[in-house]
C-alpha positions in Angstrom: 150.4 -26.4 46.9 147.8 -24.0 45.3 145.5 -21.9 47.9 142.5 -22.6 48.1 139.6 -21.1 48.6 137.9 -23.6 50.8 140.7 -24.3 53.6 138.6 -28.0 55.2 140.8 -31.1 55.7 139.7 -34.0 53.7 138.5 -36.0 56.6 136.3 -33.7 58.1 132.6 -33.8 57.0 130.8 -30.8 55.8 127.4 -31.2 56.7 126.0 -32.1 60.2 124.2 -35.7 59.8 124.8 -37.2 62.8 127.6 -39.7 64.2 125.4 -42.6 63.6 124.3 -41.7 60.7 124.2 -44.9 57.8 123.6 -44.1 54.1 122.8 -48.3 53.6 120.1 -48.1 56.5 118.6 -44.7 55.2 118.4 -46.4 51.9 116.5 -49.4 53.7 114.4 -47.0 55.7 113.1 -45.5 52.7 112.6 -48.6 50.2 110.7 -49.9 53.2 108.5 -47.0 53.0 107.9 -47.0 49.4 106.7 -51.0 50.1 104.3 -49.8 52.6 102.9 -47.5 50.3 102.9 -49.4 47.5 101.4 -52.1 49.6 98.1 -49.9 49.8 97.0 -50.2 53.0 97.8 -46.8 54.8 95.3 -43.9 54.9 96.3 -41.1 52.5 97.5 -38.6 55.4 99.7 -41.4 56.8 100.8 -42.0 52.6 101.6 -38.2 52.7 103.6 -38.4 56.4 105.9 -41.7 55.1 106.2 -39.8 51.8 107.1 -36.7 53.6 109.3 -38.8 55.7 111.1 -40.8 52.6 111.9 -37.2 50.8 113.7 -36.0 54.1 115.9 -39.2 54.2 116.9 -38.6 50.0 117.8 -35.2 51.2 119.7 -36.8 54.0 121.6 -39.2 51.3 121.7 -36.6 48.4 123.9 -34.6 51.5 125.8 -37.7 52.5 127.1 -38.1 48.8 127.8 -34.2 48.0 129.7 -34.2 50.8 131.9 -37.3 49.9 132.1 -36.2 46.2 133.9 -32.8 47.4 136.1 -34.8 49.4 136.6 -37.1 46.9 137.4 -33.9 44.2 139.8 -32.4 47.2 141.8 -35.2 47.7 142.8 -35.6 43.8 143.5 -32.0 43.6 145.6 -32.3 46.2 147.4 -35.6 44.7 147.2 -33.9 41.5 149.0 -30.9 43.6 151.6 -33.4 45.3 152.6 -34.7 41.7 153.7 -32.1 39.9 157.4 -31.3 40.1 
């Protein structure tokens, strides 16, 4: 097996969302917010708190799915690694 320079086991996540953290329900929170704003009937400091609020839980996902990409990539290196004679 090649070193490499990143030594992390597969499994073990890389960021720090927390235990109970669901990428679907994120997604939910966040279409809900862009109803209630597009629903018109917030005051524009509450538009910019939920729109503060829906950017936080993107970044949230947009970390969920780096993470799980690099896994993803570390796992077929390693097969790729296991495979070659």
């Amino acid at each position: 097996m090649n070193p490499k320079s990143d030594d992390r086991e597969p499994t073990q996540p890389i960021s720090a969302l927390p235990t109970d953290w669901r990428y679907e329900a994120t997604i939910a929170s966040v279409e809900s917010i862009i109803n209630e704003i597009e629903g018109g009937d917030l005051d524009l400091a509450e538009v910019f708190d939920r729109f503060s609020t829906a950017i936080t839980y993107l970044g949230e996902c947009e970390t969920f799915l780096g993470d799980r990409q690099a896994q993803m990539e570390l796992l077929i290196e390693e097969l790729g690694d296991a495979t070659e004679f």
